[in-house]
ROTI-110916 format. One record per residue (C-alpha): x, y, z. Coordinates in steps of 0.25 Angstrom, whole numbers, plus 5000, padded with zeros to 4 digits. Last residue first. Layout:
! residues N
XYZ...
//
This chain:
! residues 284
505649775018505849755033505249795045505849855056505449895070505050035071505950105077505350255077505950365086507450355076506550375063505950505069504450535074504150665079504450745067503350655059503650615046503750685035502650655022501450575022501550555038500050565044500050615058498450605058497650515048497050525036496250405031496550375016495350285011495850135008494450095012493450045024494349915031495649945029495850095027494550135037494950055047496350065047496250225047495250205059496250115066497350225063496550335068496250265081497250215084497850345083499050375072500450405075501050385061500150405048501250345036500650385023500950285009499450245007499450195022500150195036499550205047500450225063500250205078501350255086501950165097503250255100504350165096503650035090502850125080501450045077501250035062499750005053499950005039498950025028499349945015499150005001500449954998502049974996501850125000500850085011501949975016503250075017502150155026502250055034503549995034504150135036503450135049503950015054505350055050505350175057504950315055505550465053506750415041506050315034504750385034505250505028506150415019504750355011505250225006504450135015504750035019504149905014503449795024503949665030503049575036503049515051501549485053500749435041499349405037498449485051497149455047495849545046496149555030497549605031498149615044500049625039500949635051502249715049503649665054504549685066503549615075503449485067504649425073504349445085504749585095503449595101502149685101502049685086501749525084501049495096500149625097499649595080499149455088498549515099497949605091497149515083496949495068496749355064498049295057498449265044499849275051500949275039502449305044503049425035503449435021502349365015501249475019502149575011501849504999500649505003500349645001499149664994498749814991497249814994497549875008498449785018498549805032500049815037500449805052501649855057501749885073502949925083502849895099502550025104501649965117500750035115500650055102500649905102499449885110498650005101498849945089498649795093497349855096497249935083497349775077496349715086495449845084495649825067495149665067495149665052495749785044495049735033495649755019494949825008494549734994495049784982494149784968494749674960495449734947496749694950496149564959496249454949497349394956498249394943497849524939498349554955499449484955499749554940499549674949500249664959501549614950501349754943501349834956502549764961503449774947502849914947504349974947504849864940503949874928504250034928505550014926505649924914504650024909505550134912506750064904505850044892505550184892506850244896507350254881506150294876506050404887507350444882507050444867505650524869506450644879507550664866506250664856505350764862504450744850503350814859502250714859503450594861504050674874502650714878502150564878503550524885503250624896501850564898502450424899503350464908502250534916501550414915502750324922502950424932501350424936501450274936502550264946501750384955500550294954501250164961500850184974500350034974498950074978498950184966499450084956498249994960497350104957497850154946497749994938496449994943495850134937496750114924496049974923494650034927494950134917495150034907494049964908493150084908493650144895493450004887492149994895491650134890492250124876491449984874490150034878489750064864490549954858489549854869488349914866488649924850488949774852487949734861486849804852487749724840487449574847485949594851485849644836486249494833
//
């Protein structure tokens, strides 16, 4: 029996460790998925409530205590709408067993047959939306347009942007070197800036990095210019070059910020005006 009491004082003196360690990974986990939602500034509110009532109570401010009493059960009410989104993925994802499953990256797949659809429909300014999934799913925005399953070719990516079908209007989904989905409907984005200097097509874009971790590739239909947006920035008028290099290194190498030029975090260019971009239109 001393075998059983040597683990027994090796497991209660190790105990504190993993007790502390376990919930760090938990609080590590749980901050990172909240930061790939865009979520952080919801929970910072809610601690600063928190942080307010604490000084309330510590300093018998007893007027500031009945109010925040009053309001707690309501603010809780709304705080489970507002995550309703976050919470569902991740009861989906404890569901799925994948909360705490290390993320795999998305290939970019056959990246010269998609920058040379690029270049062809720059060209030819005939508008372009394609959306390339990070570690955020997005399937629900898979279902809304016409599933493909499709091998990546630019022929293909040329038929559905180059001409007025019905998928043209849309954005075109290539995860996992397959083009899923043609014809989806993305979110717009909120930002008034980008509503008031850019077309729809471009506000579907970046409206598509705030809902998710997604990058998304856009071709203006009125001037041709080649556009990357990602973690809630809009870069317009980029290179091939640059942007293929961006997609490369976002996709296929990491999730690392790649600067590039003519980035739009902020104003948007003065030579660029809501009335020179019509984008075609894609719907929440």
């Amino acid at each position: 029996m001393d075998w059983i009491q040597k683990l027994s004082s090796i497991y209660n003196f190790i105990r504190p460790v993993l007790d502390i360690a376990i919930l760090a990974f938990i609080l590590y986990k749980t901050y990172e998925f909240l930061a790939k939602t865009h979520s952080l500034q919801l929970v910072k509110g809610a601690v600063f409530l928190l942080l307010v009532y604490g000084a309330a109570y510590f300093l018998k401010l007893s007027t500031l205590q009945w109010a925040l009493s009053i309001l707690g059960p309501g603010l809780f009410i709304i705080i489970a709408i507002v995550f309703q989104p976050e919470l569902r993925k991740i009861i989906l994802r404890l569901g799925q067993g994948k909360l705490f499953r290390a993320d795999s990256k998305q290939s970019v797949g056959n990246l010269d047959a998609i920058m040379s659809a690029v270049e062809q429909l720059s060209r030819l300014k005939r508008g372009m939306l394609v959306v390339f999934p990070r570690k955020i799913s997005i399937n629900n925005i898979i279902d809304t347009g016409t599933l493909l399953g499709a091998g990546i070719s630019s022929e293909l990516i040329v038929s559905v942007f180059g001409f007025d079908g019905p998928l043209h209007d849309g954005a075109m989904v290539i995860q996992n070197g397959k083009i899923q989905a043609a014809g989806c409907f993305l979110p717009l984005s909120e930002r008034q800036d980008i509503r008031n200097n850019f077309g729809t097509r471009h506000c579907a874009g970046l409206g598509m990095t705030e809902y998710s971790d997604a990058v998304v590739l856009i071709v203006s239909e009125e001037n041709g210019a080649v556009s990357l947006a990602y973690d809630t920035k809009l870069h317009y008028n980029v290179t091939l070059s640059d942007a293929s290099g961006t997609l490369r290194e976002l996709l296929d190498r990491g999730n690392r910020d790649i600067p590039l030029r003519d980035e739009l975090d902020g104003d948007a260019p003065e030579t660029l005006s809501s009335s020179q971009d019509k984008d075609g239109f894609v719907e929440t």
